[in-house]
N, C-alpha and C positions, 0 to 999 in steps of 0.2 A: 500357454493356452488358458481359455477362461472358460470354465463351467457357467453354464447357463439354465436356468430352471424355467420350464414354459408349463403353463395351466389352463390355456383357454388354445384358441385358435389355431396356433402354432404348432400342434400338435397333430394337427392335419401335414403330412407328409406333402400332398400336394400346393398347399397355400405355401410352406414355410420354404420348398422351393420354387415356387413362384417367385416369394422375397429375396433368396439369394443368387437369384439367376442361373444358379447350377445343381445337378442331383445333388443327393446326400451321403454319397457313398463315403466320404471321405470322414465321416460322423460316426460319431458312437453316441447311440442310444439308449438311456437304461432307465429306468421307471425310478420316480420319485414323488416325496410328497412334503408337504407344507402344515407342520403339525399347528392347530390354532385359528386355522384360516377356511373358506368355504369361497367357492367361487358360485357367482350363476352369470344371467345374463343381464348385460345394463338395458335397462328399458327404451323399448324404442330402439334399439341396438342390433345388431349381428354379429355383437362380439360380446366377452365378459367379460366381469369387474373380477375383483380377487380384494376382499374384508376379514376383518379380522372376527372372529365368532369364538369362544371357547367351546371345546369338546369336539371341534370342527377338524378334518384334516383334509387340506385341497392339493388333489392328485393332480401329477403333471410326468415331465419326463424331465432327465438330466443333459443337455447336449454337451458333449466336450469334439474338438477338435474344430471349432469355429478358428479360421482367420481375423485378421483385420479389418480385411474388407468383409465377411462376412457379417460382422457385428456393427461397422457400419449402413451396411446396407438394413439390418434390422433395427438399428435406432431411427435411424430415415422413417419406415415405418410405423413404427410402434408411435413414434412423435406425430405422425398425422392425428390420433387419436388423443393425444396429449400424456400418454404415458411416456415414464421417465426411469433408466436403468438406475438400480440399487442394489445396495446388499442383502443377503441373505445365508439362513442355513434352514437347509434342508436335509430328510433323514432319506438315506442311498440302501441300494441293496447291501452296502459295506458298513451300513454308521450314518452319523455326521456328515455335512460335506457345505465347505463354505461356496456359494453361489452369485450370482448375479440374478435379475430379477426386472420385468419390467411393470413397474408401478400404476395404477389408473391413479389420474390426477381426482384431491382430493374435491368432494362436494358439485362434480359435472355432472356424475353419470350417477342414475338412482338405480338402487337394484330392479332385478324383474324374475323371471323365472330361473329355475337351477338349468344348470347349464350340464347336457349331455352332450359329446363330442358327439357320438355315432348322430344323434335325430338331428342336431347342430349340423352335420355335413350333407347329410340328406335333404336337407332345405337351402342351406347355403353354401355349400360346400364349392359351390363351380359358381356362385354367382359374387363369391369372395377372392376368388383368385381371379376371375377374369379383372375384379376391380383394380385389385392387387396389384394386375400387371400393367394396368391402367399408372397406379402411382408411381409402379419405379420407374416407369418410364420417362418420369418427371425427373428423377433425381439428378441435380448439377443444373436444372434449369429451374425448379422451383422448391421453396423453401416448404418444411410438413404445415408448418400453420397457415400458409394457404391454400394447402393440399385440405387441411380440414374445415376450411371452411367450404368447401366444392365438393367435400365426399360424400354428401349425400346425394350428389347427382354425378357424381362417377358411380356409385353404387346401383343405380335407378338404369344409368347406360350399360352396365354390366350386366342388371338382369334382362333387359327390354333381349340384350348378344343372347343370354340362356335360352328366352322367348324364343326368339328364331331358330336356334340350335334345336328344341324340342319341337318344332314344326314338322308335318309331314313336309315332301318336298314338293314344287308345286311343277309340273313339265309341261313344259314350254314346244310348238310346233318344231322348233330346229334339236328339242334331244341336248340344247344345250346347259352345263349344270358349272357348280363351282370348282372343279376337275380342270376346267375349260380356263380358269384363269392361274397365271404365275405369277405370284407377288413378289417384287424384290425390295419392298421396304416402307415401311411407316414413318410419319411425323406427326408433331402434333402443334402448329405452331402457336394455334388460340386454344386455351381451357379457363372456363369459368362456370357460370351456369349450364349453358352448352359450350360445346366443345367445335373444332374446325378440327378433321383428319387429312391430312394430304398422303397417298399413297401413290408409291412408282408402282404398275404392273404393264405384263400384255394380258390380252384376250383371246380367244381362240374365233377367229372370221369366219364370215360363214361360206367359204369358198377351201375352209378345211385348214389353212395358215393361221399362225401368230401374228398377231399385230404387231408394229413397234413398240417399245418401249412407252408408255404414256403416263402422264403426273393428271390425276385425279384429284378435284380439293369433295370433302364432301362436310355441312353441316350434320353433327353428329345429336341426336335428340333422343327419348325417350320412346318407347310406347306410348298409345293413346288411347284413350278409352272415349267413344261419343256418344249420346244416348239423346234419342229424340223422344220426350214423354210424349205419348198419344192415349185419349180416353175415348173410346170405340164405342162407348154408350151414348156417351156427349157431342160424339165426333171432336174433340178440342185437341189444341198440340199448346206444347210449352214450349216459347223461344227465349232466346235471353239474350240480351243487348250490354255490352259492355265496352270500353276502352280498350284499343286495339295497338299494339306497337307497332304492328308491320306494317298497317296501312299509312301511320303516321308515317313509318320511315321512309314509306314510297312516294309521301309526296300529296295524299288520297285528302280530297276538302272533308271526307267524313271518317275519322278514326274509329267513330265506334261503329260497333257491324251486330249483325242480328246471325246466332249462331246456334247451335244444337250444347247443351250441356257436356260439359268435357274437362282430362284431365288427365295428367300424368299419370301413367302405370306404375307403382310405387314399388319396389326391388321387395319381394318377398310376397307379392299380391296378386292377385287374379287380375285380368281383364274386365269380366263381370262384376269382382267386389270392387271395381275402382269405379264402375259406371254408377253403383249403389251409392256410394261413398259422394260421390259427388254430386249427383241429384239430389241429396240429401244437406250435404254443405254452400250447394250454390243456391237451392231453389226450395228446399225445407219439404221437399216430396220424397215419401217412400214408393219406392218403385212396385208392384205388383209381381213383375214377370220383363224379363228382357228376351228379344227376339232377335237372333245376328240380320243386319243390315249388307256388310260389307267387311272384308278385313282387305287392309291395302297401302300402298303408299301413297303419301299427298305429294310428294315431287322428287321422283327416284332420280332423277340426273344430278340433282347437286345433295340431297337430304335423306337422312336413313330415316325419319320418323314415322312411323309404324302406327297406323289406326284400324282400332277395332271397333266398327260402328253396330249402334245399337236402335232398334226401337223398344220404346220401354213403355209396358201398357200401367196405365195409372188412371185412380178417379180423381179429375178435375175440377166435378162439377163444385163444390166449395174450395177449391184453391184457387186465389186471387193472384192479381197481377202484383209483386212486391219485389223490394230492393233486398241481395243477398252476398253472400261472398266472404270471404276468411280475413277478419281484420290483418292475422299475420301475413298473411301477403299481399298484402294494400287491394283485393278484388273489391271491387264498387258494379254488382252485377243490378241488372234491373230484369223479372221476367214479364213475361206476358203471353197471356193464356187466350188465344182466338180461334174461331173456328176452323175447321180444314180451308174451306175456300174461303177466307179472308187473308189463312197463310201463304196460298196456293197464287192470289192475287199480288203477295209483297213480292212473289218470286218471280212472278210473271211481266212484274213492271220493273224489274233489276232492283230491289231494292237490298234483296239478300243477293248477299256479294262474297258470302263462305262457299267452299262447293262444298262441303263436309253435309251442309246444310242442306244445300239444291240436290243431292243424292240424295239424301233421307225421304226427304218431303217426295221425289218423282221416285223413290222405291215405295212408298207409303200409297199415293195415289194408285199403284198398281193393285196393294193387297188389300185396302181400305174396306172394296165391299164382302173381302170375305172375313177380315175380320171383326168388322160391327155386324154379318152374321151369326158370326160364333160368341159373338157379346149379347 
């Protein structure tokens, strides 16, 4: 058997069987520590590093009775992140105790803040294991270095699954709820940026039976956050024009399209701090005040991706029309700042071709004169 010494994550009982597919009963437990060393969290991370500090001593736990495949299955792991097992000793409620260890690779990850298991699992704690179960489900079909480089939008899809899970429930005229469906089984044939889930289930008909047996493909996305800047003093809106894939893929003579400000919900992030965040890196505007629009799906038959639209009250009157967007990920946005009815005029002669967009603007035109009263 191999002793194993965990310091960060792992130590969450529910994550580290999430990684070995099975409870822990079969494990012995016992507190230990790493005299020399200090752990926190690597920045920008949801996990910790573990460095060497003098006067430092970074607590963990001792696991003894791992298998082979259990230790496999946590190299699998641990290697998405580019850590690498080693040796070690660390001091046991008995002494001494020569160990194993899994390493952060050196010069990747910078430190960040000290790392508390407890506040650590209160934030992340279910949105690390649902990712978790995301990756071993990969294991034997894909290799951890291409696991890493995708993990931060298996992470992003994991929190968007928390999002929902923490939703009130929304009832529907037929009473019917997620009760109502049997699942007999996952796949996942495409993962990259997004992901492709094919799932077997039945459904409960509305004639009171199960359905047959049915294979579902569904594209898997994030949350979304959409925010339509409006200036209620000015009457002005902010649109943004940008290069579009989808439309290119459909075939569309115009790829770029005229759309509401928007953006992935980032795993650890609000809705609203993602509408801020992004107004701010697409369009160089601080937002005032966000008003909900709409929360919803943009195409529940094939697509889980989740929007939470916004209008966002802002002064326009000196913000111009200019080019914006995050060199890291090639965005070449253009915005443009026009009146309500010159906007109300693109929509009306088809030229806004988003619906994300054509909601906002005809929920906008409903509230407009009450809120350039209150302005």
């Amino acid at each position: 058997m191999t002793d194993i010494f965990v310091y960060g994550t792992l130590r969450h009982l529910p994550l580290l069987e999430t990684v070995l597919g099975r409870a822990t009963d079969h494990l012995s437990v016992s507190r230990a520590r790493l005299q020399g060393y200090r752990t926190c969290l690597a920045k920008g991370q949801a996990f910790p590093l573990i460095f060497a500090e003098d006067g430092q001593a970074a607590e963990g736990i001792l696991l003894r009775g791992l298998s082979a495949t259990d230790l496999d299955r946590l190299d699998y792991y641990e290697k998405v992140f580019g850590y690498n097992r080693g040796p070690v000793r660390v001091e046991g409620d008995g002494g001494p105790i020569e160990a194993l260890i899994w390493w952060p690779p050196e010069n990747e990850y910078k430190p960040g803040a000290d790392f508390d298991l407890e506040q650590w699992a209160d934030k992340w704690g279910r949105i690390n294991c649902r990712a978790a179960d995301e990756v071993m489900g990969y294991k034997g079909q894909k290799n951890p270095l291409e696991l890493g480089r995708i993990y931060g939008m298996i992470h992003a899809r994991a929190a968007s699954w928390v999002l929902a899970r923490d939703e009130m429930p929304v009832e529907t005229p037929s009473g019917l709820t997620e009760d109502d469906v049997v699942a007999h089984g996952l796949t996942r044939p495409y993962a990259n940026y997004f992901s492709v889930e094919e799932q077997r289930l039945q459904f409960r008909r509305f004639d009171g039976g199960l359905s047959e047996e049915v294979l579902r493909a569904t594209f898997v996305a994030t949350d979304a956050a959409l925010v339509l800047p409006y200036d209620p003093v000015h009457d002005r809106v902010l649109l943004l024009e940008q290069f579009r894939a989808g439309p290119w893929t459909r075939g569309d003579h115009c790829p770029w399209q005229i759309e509401p400000i928007a953006g992935r919900v980032d795993a650890g992030e609000s809705p609203e701090d993602c509408a801020r965040r992004e107004a701010l890196e697409e369009s160089g505007l601080v937002l005032k005040s966000l008003i909900p629009i709409h929360l919803g799906y943009a195409s529940p038959g094939c697509s889980s991706e989740f929007y939470h639209i916004y209008l966002g009250l802002a002064d326009l009157a000196d913000h111009e029309s200019d080019t914006g967007g995050m060199i890291s990920e090639d965005e070449d946005i253009r915005s443009h700042i026009l009146n309500f009815n010159a906007a109300m005029a693109l929509l009306d002669q088809g030229r806004i071709r988003v619906t994300p967009m054509a909601l906002a603007l005809n929920w906008l035109a409903r509230k407009r004169d009450g809120l350039r009263a209150e302005a």
